[in-house]
C-alpha positions as CSV (number, residue, x, y, z in Angstrom):
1,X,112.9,-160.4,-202.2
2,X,115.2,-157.5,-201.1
3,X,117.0,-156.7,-198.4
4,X,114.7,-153.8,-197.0
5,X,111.7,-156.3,-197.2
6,X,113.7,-159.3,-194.8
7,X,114.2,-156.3,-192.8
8,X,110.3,-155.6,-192.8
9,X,109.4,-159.3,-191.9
10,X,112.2,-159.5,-188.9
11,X,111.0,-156.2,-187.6
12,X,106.9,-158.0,-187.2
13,X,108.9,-161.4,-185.9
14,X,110.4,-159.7,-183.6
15,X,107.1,-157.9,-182.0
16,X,105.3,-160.7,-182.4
17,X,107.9,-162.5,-180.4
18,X,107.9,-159.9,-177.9
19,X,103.8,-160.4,-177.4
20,X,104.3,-163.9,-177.1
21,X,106.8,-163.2,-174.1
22,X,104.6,-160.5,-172.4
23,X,102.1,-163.3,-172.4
24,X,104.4,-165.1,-169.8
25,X,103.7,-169.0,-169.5
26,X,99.9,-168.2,-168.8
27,X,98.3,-169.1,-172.4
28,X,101.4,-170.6,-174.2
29,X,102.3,-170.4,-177.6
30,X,100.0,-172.5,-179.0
31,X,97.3,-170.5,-177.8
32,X,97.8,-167.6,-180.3
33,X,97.2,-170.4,-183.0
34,X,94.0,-168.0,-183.5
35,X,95.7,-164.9,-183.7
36,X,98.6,-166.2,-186.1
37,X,96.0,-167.7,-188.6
38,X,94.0,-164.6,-188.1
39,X,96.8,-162.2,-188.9
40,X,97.6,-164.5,-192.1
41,X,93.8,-164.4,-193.3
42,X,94.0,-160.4,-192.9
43,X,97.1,-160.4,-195.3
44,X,94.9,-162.3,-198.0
45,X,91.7,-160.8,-197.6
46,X,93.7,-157.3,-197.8
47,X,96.1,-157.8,-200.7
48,X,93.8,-159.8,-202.8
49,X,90.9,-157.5,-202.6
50,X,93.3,-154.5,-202.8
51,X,94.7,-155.6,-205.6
52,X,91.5,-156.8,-207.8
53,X,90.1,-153.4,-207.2
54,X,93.5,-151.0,-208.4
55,X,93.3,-150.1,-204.1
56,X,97.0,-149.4,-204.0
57,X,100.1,-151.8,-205.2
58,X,100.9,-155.2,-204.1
59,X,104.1,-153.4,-201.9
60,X,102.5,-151.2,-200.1
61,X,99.8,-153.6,-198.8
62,X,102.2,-156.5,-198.2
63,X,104.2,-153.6,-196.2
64,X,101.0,-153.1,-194.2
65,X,99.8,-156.5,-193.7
66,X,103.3,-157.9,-192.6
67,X,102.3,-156.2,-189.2
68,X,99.0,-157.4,-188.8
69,X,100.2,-160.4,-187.1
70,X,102.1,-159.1,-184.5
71,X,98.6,-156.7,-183.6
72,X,96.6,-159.7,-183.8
73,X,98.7,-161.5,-181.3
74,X,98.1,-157.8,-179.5
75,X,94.3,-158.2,-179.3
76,X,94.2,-162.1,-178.3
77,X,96.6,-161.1,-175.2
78,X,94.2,-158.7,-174.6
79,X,91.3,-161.2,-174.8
80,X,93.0,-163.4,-172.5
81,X,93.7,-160.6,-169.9
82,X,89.3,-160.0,-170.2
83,X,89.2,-163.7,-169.7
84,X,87.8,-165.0,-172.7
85,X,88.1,-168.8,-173.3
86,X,89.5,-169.9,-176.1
87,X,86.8,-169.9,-178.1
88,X,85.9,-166.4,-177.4
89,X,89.4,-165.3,-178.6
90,X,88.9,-167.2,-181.8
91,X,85.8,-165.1,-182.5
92,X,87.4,-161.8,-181.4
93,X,90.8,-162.3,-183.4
94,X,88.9,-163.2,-186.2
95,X,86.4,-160.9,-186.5
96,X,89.4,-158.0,-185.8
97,X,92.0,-159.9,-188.6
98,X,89.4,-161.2,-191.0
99,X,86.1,-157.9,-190.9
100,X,87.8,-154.8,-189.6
101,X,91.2,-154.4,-190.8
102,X,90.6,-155.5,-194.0
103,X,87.6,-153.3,-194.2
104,X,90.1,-150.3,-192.4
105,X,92.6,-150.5,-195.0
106,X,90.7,-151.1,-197.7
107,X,87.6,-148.6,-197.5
108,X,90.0,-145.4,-196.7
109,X,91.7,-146.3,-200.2
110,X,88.8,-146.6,-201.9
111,X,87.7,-143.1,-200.4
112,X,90.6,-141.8,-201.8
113,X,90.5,-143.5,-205.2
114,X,86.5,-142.2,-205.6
115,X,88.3,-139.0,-205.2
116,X,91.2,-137.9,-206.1
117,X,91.0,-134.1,-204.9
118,X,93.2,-132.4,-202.1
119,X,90.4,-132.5,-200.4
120,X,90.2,-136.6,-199.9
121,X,93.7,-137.1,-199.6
122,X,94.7,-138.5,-196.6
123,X,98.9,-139.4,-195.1
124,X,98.8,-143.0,-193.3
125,X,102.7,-143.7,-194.1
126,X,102.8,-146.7,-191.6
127,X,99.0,-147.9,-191.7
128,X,98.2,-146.3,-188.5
129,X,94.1,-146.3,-189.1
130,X,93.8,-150.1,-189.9
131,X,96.6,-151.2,-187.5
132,X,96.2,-149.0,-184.5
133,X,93.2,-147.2,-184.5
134,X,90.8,-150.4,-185.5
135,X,92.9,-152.6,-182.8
136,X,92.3,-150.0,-180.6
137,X,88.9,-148.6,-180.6
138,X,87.9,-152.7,-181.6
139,X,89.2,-153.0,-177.6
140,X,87.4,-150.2,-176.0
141,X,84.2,-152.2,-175.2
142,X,86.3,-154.8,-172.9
143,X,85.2,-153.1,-169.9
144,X,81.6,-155.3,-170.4
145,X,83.8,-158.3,-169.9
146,X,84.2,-159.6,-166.3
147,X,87.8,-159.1,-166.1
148,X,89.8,-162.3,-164.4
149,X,91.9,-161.4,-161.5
150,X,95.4,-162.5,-162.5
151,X,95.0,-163.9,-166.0
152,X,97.9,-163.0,-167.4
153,X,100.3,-162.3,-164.1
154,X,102.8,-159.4,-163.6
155,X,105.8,-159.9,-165.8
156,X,109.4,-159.1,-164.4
157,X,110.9,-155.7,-165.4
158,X,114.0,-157.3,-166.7
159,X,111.2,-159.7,-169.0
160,X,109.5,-156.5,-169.3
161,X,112.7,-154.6,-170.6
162,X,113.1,-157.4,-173.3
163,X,109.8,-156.9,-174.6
164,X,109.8,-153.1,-175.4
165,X,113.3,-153.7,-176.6
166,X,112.1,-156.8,-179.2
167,X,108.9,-154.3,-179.5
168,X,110.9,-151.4,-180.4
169,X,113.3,-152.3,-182.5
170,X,110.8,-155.0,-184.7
171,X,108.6,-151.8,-185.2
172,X,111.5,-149.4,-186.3
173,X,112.7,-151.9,-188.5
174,X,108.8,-153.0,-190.1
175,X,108.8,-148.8,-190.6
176,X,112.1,-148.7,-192.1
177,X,111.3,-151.8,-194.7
178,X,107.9,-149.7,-195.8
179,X,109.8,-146.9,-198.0
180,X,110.9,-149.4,-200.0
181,X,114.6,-148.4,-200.9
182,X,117.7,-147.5,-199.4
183,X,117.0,-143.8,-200.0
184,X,117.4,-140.5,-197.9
185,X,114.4,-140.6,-196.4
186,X,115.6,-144.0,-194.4
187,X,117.5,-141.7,-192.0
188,X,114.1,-139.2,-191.1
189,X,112.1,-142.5,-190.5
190,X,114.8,-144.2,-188.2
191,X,114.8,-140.3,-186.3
192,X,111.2,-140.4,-186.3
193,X,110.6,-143.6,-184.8
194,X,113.5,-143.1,-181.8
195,X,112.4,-139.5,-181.5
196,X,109.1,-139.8,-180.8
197,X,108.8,-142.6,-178.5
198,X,111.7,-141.2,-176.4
199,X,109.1,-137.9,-176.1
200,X,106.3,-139.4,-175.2
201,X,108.0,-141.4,-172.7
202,X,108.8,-138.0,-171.3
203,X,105.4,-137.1,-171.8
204,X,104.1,-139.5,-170.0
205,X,106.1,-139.0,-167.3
206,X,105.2,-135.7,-166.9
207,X,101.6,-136.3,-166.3
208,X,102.6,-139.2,-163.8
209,X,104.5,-137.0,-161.7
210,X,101.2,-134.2,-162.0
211,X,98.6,-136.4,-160.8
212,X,100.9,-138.7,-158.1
213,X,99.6,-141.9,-159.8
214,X,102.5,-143.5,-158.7
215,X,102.9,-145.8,-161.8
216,X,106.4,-147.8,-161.8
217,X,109.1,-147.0,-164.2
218,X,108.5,-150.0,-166.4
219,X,105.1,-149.4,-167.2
220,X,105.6,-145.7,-167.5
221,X,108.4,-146.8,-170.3
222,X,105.9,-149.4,-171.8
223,X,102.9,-147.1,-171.8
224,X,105.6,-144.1,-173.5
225,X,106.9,-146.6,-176.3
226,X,103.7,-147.3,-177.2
227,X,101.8,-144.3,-177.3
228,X,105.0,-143.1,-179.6
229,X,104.8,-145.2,-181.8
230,X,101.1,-146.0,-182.9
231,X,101.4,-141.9,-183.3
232,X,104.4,-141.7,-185.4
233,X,103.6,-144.2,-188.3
234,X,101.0,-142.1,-190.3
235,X,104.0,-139.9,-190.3
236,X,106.8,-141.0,-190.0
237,X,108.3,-139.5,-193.5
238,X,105.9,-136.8,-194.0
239,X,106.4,-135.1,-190.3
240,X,110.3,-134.4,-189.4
241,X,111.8,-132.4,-186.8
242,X,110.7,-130.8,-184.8
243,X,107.2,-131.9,-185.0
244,X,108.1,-135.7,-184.4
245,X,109.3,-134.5,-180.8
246,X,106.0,-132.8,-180.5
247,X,103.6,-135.0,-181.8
248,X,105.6,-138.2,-179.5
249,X,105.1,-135.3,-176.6
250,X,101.5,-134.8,-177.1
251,X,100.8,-138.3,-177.8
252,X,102.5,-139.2,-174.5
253,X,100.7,-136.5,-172.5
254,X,97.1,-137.4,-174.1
255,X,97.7,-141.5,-173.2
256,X,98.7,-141.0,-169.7
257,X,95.9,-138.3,-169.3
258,X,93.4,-140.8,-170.3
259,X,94.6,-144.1,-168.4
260,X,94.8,-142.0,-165.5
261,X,91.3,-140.6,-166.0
262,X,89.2,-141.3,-162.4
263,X,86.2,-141.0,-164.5
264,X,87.9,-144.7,-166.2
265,X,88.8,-146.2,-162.8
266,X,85.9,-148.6,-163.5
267,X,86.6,-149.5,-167.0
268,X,89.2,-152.3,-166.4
269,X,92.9,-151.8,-167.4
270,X,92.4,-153.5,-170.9
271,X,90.0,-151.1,-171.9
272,X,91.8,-147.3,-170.2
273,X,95.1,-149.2,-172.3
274,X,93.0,-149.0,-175.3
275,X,91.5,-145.7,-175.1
276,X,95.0,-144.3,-174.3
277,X,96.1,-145.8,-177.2
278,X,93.1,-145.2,-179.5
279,X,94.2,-140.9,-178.2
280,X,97.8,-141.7,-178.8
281,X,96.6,-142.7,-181.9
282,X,94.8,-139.6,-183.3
283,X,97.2,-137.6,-182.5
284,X,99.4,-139.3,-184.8
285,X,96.8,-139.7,-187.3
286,X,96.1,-135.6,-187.4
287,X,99.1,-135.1,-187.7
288,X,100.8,-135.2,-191.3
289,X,97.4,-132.8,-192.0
290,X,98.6,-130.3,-189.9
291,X,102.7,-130.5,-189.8
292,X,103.6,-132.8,-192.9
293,X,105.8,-131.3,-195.7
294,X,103.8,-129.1,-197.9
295,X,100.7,-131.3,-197.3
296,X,100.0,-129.5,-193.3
297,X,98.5,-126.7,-192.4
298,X,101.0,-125.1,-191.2
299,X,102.8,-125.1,-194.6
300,X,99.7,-125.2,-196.9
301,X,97.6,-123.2,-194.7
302,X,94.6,-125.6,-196.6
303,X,92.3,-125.9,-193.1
304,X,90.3,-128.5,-195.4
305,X,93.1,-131.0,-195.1
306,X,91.9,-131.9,-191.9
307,X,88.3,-133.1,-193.3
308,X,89.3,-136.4,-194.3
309,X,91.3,-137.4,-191.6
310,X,88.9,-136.6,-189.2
311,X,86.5,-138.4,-190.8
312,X,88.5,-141.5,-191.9
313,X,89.7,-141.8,-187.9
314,X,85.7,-141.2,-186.6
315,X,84.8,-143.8,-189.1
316,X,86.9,-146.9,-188.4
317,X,87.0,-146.1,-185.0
318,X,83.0,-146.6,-184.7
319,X,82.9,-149.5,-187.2
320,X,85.4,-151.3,-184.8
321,X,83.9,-150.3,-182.1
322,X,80.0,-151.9,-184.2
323,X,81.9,-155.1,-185.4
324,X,83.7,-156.1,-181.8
325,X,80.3,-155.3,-179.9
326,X,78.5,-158.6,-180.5
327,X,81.7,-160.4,-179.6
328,X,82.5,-158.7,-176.3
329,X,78.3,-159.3,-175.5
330,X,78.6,-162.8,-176.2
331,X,81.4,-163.0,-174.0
332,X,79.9,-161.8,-170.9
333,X,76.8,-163.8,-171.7
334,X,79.1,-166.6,-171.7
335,X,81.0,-166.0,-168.6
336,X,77.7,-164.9,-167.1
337,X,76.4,-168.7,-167.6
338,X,79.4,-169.8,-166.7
339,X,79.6,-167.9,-163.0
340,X,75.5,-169.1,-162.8
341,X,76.0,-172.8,-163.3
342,X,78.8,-173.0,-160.5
């Protein structure tokens, strides 16, 4: 084991730390035991099936798996904040870490395997689809969840600080470790992943100060961060500068547009913060088609090079949107029973 992949496994401790501390005392650590053993059972699935069908090579799906944890931690806090039980959680983290990510990481490769023209190829540097889109769009349908008034409480912005800085850092670092080597390309990723953030954050901002929403400084900053990076990762080597300021910039802009949307007011917050992300997150996806190196279309002029992405990102965006349904219905149904037996 080398340096660069300790690096890789600090980076998802140290987000998957800072989930566990935006969770506040509420559920407790040993309430994630669901989402830890789910995360694990997505690295297996994943790399075992990847590897007995030639998908990709064992370091590029270990690269991509490492951070499934921390994003399984992700949805369970998210779960909690819908008030599911803990029962319900179980099913939801598992059906995200054990069904749809594998299937979102492995089904795009096999795509691309079936066919190796221009046409099929696809940039997904960071595993943006199966980490961030699927955890995203597997979210959206929280709004048929009665949502519990103060299940997880308001965190402290100095508590709040700690966890984009854990957050930030563990996910520039899990980026770093995925090229591999100490190589040139080290120093565009590490610009990439401050760059873009920082712009959306700015982006965000923007749009705040448009509509009068009003929404502090901290969660501004959170909501930035975020949207930055789940936009950056499919292109973090392949997209350098200027675009990285752009694409953080448009990815900024397009969250905050849609958490702020009136037409979402009813929604619930866990399921505008998905959508936002789940826009955040097609902008990032779209974009090493259309301003990577040689690949885009602003270099290749090859309009077809948006095809597949398109496609890829519509798919597992509707199959987690399929696979978390019957969860998120069961739920209700449960908390329904629940509310009528009192």
């Amino acid at each position: 084991m080398n340096g660069i992949t300790v690096l890789g496994g600090l980076g998802a401790l140290s987000a998957s730390i800072a989930i566990v501390l935006l969770a506040g005392r509420d559920p407790g650590v040993r309430a994630f035991r669901g989402a830890l053993l789910s995360g694990l059972g997505a690295g297996v699935i994943t790399v075992s099936l990847g590897l007995a069908f030639e998908l990709s090579d064992l370091t590029y799906l270990l690269g991509v798996v490492m951070f499934a944890v921390p994003v399984a931690l992700l949805v369970e806090l998210a779960a909690i904040a819908a008030g599911a039980d803990r029962l319900s959680r179980w099913v939801l983290v598992a059906t995200w870490g054990l069904v749809v990510f594998p299937v979102s990481v492995l089904v795009p490769l096999g795509v691309a395997a079936a066919c190796p023209g221009p046409e099929c190829a696809f940039e997904d540097f960071g595993g943006g689809l199966p980490l961030f889109v699927s955890a995203a769009a597997f979210l959206v349908l929280t709004w048929v969840s009665p949502v519990v008034p103060g299940a997880l409480r308001g965190q402290s912005p100095a508590r709040l600080a700690l966890v984009l800085v854990l957050t930030g850092v563990g996910f520039l670092a899990w980026l770093v470790h995925l090229e591999g080597a100490w190589d040139a390309y080290v120093w565009r990723i590490v610009a990439a992943g401050t760059l873009a953030p920082l712009a959306s954050i700015a982006g965000w901002l923007v749009v705040d100060r448009l509509r009068g929403s009003g929404m502090p400084a901290v969660r501004i900053l959170a909501g930035g961060v975020a949207a930055g990076m789940v936009a950056i990762a499919p292109g973090a080597v392949s997209v350098h500068f200027p675009w990285t300021i752009i694409v953080g910039l448009l990815a900024g802009v397009t969250a905050a547009v849609v958490h702020s949307s009136r037409a979402l007011a009813e929604a619930g917050e866990v399921a505008r913060w998905a959508l936002a992300m789940l826009g955040a997150s097609a902008i990032g996806f779209l974009a090493p088609p259309i301003s990577g190196d040689a690949v885009g279309i602003v270099f290749s002029a090859r309009i077809a090079a948006l095809s597949m992405p398109i496609l890829l990102f519509l798919g597992v965006s509707v199959f987690a949107i399929i696979a978390s349904t019957p969860a998120w219905l069961l739920l209700r149904r449960h908390a329904m029973s629940l509310t009528g037996s009192r």
